[in-house]
C-alpha positions in Angstrom: 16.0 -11.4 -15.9 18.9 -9.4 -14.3 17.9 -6.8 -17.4 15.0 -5.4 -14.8 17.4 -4.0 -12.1 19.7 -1.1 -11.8 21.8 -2.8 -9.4 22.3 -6.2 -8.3 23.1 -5.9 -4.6 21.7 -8.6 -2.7 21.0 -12.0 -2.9 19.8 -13.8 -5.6 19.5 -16.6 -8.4 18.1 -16.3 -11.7 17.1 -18.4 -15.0 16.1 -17.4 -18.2 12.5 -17.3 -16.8 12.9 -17.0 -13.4 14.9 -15.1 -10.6 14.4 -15.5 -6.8 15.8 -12.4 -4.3 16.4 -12.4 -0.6 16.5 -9.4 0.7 14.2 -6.5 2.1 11.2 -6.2 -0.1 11.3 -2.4 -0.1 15.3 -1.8 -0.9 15.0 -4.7 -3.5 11.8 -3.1 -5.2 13.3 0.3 -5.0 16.3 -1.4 -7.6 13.8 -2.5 -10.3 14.0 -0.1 -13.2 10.4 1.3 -14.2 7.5 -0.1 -15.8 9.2 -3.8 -15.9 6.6 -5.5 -14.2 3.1 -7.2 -16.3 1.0 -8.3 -13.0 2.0 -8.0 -9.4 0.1 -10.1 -6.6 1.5 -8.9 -2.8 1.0 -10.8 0.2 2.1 -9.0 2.6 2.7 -9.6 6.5 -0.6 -8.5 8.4 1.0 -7.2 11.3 -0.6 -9.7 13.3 2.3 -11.5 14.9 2.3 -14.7 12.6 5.6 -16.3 13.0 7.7 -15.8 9.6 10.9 -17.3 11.5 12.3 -13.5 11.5 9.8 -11.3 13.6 8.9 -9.1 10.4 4.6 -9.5 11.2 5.2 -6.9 14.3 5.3 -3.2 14.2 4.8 -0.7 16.9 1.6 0.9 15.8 -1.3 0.6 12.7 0.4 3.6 11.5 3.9 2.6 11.4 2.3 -0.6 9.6 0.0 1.6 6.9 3.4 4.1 6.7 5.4 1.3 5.8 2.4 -0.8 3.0 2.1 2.7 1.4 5.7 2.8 0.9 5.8 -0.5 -0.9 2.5 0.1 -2.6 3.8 3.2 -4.3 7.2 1.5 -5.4 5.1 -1.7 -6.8 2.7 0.8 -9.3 6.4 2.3 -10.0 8.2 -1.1 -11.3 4.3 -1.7 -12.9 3.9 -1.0 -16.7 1.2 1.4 -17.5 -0.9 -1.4 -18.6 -0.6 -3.6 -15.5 -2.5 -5.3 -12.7 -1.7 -5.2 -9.1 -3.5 -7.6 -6.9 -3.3 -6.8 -3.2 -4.8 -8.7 0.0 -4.7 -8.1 3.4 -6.5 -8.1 6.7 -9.7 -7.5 7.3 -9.0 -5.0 9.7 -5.9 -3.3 7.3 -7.7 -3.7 4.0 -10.5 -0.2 4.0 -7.3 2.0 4.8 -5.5 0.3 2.1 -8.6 0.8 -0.1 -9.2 4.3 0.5 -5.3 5.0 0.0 -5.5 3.3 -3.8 -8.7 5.4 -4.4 -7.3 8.4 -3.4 -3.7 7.5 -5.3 -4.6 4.9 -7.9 -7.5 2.9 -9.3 -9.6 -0.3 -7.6 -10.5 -2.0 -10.7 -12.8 -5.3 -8.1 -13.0 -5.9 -4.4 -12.6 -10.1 -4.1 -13.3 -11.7 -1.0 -11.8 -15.3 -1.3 -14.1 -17.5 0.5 -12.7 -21.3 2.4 -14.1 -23.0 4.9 -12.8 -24.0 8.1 -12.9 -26.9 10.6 -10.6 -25.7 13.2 -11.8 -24.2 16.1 -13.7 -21.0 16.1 -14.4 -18.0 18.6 -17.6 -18.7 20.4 -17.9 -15.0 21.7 -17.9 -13.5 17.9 -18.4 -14.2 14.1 -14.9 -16.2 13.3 -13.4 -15.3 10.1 -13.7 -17.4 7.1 -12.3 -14.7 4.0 -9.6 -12.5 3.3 -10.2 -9.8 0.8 -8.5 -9.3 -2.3 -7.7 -5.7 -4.2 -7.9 -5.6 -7.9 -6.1 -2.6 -9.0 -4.5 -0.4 -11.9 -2.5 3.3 -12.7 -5.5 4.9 -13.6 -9.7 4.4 -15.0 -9.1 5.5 -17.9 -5.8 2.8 -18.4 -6.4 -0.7 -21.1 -5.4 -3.6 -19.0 -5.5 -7.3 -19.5 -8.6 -9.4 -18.7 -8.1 -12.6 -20.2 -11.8 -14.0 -19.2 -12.2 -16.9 -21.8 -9.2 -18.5 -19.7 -11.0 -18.4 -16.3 -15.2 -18.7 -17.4 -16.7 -21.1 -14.8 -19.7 -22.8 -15.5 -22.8 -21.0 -15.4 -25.9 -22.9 -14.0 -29.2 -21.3 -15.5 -27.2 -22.6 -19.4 -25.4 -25.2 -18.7 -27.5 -27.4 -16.2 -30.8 -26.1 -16.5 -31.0 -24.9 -20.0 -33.3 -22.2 -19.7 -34.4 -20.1 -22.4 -33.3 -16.3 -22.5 -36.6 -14.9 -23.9 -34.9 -11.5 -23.7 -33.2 -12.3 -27.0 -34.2 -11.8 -30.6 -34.9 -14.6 -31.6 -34.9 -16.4 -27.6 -32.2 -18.9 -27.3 -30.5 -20.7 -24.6 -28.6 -18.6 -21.7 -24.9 -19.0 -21.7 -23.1 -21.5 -20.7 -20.4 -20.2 -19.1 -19.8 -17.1 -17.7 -17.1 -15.0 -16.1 -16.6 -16.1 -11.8 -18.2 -13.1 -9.6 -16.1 -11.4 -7.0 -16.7 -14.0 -4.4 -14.0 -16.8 -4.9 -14.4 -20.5 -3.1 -11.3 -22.3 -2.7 -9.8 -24.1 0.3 -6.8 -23.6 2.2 -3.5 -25.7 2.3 -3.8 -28.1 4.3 -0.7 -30.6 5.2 -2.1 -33.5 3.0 -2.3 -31.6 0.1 0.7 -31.9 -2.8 0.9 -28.5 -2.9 1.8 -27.6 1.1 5.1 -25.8 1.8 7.0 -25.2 5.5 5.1 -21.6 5.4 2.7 -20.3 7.8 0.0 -18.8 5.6 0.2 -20.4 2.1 -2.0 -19.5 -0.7 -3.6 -22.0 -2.8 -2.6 -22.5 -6.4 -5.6 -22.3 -8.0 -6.3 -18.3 -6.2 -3.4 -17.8 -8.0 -4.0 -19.6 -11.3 -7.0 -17.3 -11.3 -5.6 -14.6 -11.1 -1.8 -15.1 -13.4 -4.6 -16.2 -16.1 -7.0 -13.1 -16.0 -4.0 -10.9 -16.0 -1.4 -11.7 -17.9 -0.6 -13.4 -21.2 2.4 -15.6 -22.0 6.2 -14.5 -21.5 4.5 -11.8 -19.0 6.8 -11.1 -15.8 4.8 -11.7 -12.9 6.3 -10.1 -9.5 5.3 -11.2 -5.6 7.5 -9.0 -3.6 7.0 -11.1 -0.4 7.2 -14.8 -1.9 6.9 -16.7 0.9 6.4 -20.1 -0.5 6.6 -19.0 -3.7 3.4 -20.1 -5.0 3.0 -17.1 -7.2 6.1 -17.9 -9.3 5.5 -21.5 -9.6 2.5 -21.2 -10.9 3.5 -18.2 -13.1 6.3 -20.6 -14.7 3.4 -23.1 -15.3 1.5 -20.9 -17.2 4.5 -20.0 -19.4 4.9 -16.7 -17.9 8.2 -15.3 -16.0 8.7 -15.2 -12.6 10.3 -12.5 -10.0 10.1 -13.7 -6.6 11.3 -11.5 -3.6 11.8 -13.0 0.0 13.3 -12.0 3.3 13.8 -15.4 5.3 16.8 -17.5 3.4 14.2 -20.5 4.6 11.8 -19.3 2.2 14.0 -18.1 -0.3 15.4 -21.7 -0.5 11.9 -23.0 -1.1 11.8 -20.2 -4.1 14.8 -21.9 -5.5 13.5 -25.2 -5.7 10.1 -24.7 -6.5 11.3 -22.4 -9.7 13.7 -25.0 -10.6 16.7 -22.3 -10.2 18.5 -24.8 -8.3 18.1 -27.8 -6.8 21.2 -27.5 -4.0 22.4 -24.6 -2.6 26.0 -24.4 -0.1 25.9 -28.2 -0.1 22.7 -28.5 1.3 20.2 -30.5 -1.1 16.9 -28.5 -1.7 14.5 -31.4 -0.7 10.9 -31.1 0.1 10.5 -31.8 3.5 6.8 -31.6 5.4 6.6 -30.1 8.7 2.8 -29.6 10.1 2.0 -26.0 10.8 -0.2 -26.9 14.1 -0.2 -29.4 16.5 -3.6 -29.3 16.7 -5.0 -32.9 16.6 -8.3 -32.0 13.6 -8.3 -35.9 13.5 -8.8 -37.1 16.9 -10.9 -39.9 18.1 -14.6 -37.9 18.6 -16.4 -41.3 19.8 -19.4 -40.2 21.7 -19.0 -36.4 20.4 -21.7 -34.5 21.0 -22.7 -30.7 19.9 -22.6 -28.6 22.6 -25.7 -27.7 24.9 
């Protein structure tokens, strides 16, 4: 894995299929040789304050923000073979000038809006927000990439549950049944219960990123998420038999990246054990006797 670098100077730990970095996302990108890189899904901070443990979600201004996500945008489609994918999400309010920068630059292959609900409590002086968007991109239009959609067809209802006939076809026979999932992607957030939470403030699920590893890449593939956070992208790239490059700023994080790649399992003494802290204190399960909607 250490092949993929010109220089290894900063932090990191590596197996044959794996390695984790902690370091600056930028300086660490701008040591990857180019065209390494089979699929890359980014994450980044929104600029929205979130607490990250390091105070790397703040910048001054939008621009300074957009300055600094063309910056690493530009170094990810370097490190990207010419055959690549590059997922990116965002805000709502950062994702059109992200958008109209890849048009201009590059090429938006989908616009996915992943969908969850939510039972926490919402704004009741506007629409609360219950989707962040998701850019599917490439090089260039006229670029071959991979699209892998027997490994993520869903079920498709008109075939499969109410068998209707597709009289469009010579001779008419049954629709489909399965098909390829639209642009509009339903899965629910982490929530403490679940096996899959980590000590990180905005976790994606798995399964987004099954998706998505699945569609767009094929086995022994390096997959790259240059801000790791809980490293969700790598584990599940290492499931699917593909390899893993993880990149992380806070050593908190970066620990997590260790264990859940199964680089290490102690680090400086200090065993790398799964411990569950809650993200809120917000009490989602407290007694509601005599609850009533609100007038």
């Amino acid at each position: 894995m250490q092949t993929v670098f010109s220089k290894l100077d900063f932090p990191c730990q590596a197996s044959a299929s794996a390695l984790v970095a902690c370091g600056d996302s930028l300086r660490i990108l701008r040591a990857i040789k180019d065209k390494q890189v089979d699929l890359i899904f980014a994450d980044p901070p929104y600029n929205l304050g979130k607490d990250f443990g390091n105070s790397s979600d703040s910048w001054e201004n939008t621009t300074d923000y957009l300055t600094w996500c063309y910056e690493w945008i530009d170094e990810s489609f370097r490190v990207l073979k010419d055959s690549g994918t590059f997922y990116i999400m965002n805000s709502t309010q950062n994702i059109p000038y992200i958008d109209v920068y890849l048009q201009k630059n590059y090429n938006v292959l989908a616009r996915i809006v992943w969908y969850y609900d939510s039972s926490g409590v919402q704004s009741k002086k506007c629409f609360g927000s219950l989707y962040e968007p998701i850019l599917m991109t490439n090089k260039h239009p006229k670029q071959s990439y991979t699209f892998n959609w027997q490994d993520i067809a869903v079920e498709a209802k008109t075939g499969a549950q109410r068998q209707l006939i597709d009289y469009r076809r010579t001779p008419p026979r049954l629709y489909n049944t399965a098909k390829v999932p639209g642009n509009v992607w339903e899965f629910p957030r982490v929530r403490y219960k679940m096996a899959e939470y980590e000590n990180h403030p905005t976790q994606k699920p798995e399964k987004l990123l099954e998706r998505i590893i699945l569609t767009s890449s094929n086995p022994n593939d390096l997959v790259l998420d240059p801000f790791a956070g809980s490293f969700t992208t790598a584990a599940v790239a290492l499931a699917q038999g593909r390899r893993a490059l993880g990149i992380e700023l806070n050593p908190e994080f970066y620990k997590i990246g260790l264990r859940r790649t199964n680089i290490m399992q102690e680090i400086d003494g200090e065993v790398l054990t799964k411990t569950k802290v809650r993200k809120t204190t917000n009490k989602s399960k407290a007694d509601h006797t005599g609850w009533q909607l609100p007038r």
